[in-house]
N, C-alpha and C positions, 0 to 999 in steps of 0.2 A: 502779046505786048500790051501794058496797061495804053486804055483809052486816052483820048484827050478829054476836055470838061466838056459838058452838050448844056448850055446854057442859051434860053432863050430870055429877052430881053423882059427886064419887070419878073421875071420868076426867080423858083429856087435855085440855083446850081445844084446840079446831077453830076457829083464826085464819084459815083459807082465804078471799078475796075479802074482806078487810076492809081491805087498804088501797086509795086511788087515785091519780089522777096528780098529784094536788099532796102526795104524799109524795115522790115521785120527781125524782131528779140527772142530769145528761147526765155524760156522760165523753167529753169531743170532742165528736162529732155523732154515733156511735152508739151506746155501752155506756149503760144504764140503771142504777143500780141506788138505792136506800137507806140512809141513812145510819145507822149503827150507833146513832149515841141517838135515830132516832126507832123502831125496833126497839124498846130497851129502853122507850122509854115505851108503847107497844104492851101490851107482854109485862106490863108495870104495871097497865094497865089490865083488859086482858081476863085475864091472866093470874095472878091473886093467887097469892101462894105458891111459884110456881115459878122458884126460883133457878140461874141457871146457874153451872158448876162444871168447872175439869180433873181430869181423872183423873192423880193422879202414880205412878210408875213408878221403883218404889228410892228416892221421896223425891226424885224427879224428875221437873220437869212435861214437860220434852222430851225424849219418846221415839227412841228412833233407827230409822228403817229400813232395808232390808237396803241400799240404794245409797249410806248413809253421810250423805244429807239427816236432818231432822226434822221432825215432828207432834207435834199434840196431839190427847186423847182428854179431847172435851166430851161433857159431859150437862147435863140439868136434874131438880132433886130437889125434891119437894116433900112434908114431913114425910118420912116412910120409902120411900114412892114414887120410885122413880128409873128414869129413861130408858137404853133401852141407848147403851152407848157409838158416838158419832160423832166418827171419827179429823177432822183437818184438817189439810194438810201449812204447813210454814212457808215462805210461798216471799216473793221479792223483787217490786218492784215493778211486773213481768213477768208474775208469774205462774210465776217457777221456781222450783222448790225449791231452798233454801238448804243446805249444805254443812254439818256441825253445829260446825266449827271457825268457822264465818264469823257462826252468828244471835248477835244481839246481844241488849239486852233489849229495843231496840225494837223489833225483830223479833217477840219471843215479844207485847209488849203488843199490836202491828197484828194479829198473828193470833189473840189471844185477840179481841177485836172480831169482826176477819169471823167465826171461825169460831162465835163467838153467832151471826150473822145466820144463816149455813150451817144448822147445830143448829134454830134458831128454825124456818126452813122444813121440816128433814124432822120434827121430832117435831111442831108446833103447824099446820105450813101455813101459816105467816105470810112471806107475800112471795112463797111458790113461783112467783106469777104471772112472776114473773122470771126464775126458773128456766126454766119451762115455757116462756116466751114467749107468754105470753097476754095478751091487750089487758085494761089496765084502765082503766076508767071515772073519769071525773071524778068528785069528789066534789059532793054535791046542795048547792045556794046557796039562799040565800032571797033571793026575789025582794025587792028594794028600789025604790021609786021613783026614777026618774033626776034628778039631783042637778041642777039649773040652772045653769048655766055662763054667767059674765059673758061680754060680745060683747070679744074680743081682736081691735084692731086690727092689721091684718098693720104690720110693723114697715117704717119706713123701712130704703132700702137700706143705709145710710151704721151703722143700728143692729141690722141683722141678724148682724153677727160679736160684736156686744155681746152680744146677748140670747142666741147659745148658750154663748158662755165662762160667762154665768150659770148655765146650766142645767149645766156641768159640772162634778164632784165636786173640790173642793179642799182643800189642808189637811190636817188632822187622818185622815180615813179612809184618805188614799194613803200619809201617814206609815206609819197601823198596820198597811196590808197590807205596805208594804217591808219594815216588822220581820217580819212573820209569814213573809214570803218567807223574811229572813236567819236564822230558825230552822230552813228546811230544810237539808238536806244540797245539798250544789251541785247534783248528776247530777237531784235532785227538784227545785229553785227551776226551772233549766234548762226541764227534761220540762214544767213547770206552765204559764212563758212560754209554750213551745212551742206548748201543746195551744190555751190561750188564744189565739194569733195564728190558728191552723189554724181555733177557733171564730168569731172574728168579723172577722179580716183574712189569708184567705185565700189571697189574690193579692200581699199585700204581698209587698215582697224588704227588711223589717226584718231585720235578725239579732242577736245579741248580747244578753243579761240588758237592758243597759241603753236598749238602743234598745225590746224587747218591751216593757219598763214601761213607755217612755212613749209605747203605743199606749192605755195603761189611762186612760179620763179619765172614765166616766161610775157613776154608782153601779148600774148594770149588768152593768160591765164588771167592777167590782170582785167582785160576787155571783158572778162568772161563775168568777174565776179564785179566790176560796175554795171553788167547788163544784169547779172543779179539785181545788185541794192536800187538801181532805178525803178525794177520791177517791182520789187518791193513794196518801196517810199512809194510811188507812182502807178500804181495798176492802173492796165488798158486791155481794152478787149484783144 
């Protein structure tokens, strides 16, 4: 069962082993990580007061390195109290670092995000478990009595392709993920399909934007492939 905070008074909060697996994202079928606002709601809760911050440099928040890419140097301040500086490079959706002629501002915004979550595990310990690769724990439920289930007769033959087109997401939800799709950048809508078909239709020979969308039909499918594009837009450890 995740910890509670062990915070002694004037120190840093020790977020180590407070979160569990129902905070956690797939990326495909192996990368794990966290997604940056549940981080900040975290850092809210157990962490009063401690604001995270870039450090800028000439009045400039993108510093440059000697190979001609960019980082940032985050900390967290709390009153006069502040953490030393933790650099984090700006890279693309790889994982490279970016060129300083090439980061955009949406570049600098996705790396302000990760590099909170980054920041957030070495100064608080919040998430390291990810870092480290340490098993975490479900979070504790409260037991409920099992709910009564009316008796569902098995459906004639003739009405079993009726009864899953009901059960499948129509309308309005596949609408708003198409748009949220068309807000990505191509090379990302693309990568999202991609990753999406690799998770739940791995053997298909679909290909194409248009053919991948319409493997999406369940409201499954749809959580699946916004855990995609968050992942994406938003890398966290």
């Amino acid at each position: 069962m995740p910890t509670t905070t062990k915070t002694k008074t004037g120190s840093i909060p020790d977020l180590s082993g407070l979160i569990s697996k129902e905070d956690l994202h797939k990326k495909g079928s192996f990368a794990t990580y966290m997604n940056w606002a549940r981080t900040t709601q975290y850092l809210r809760e157990h962490a009063p007061g401690w604001e995270f911050h870039l450090e800028p440099k000439n009045e400039e928040y993108v510093w440059p390195s000697p190979d001609g890419s960019g980082y940032l140097m985050c900390f967290f301040q709390n009153g006069e109290k502040k953490t030393p500086l933790f650099p984090f490079p700006i890279m693309d959706n790889r994982n490279n670092p970016l060129p300083l002629e090439k980061i955009s501002a949406r570049d600098v915004s996705d790396s302000h995000r990760r590099g909170l979550c980054a920041c957030a595990a070495f100064v608080f310990g919040l998430a390291y478990e990810l870092w480290a690769r340490i098993e975490i724990e479900e979070a504790a439920k409260v037991k409920v009595e099992p709910e009564k289930k009316e008796v569902v007769r098995t459906p004639k033959r003739g009405a079993a392709a009726k009864q899953l087109a009901n059960e499948m997401i129509q309308g309005n939800p596949l609408e708003d993920l198409y748009r949220e799709l068309q807000d990505l950048a191509p090379n990302l809508r693309s990568e999202a399909l991609t990753q999406f078909k690799a998770l739940r239709f791995p053997r298909s020979d679909v290909a194409g934007n248009k053919g991948l969308f319409e493997l999406i039909k369940t409201e499954q499918h749809i959580n699946d492939v916004k855990a995609i594009m968050e992942d994406i837009k938003i890398d966290s450890p």
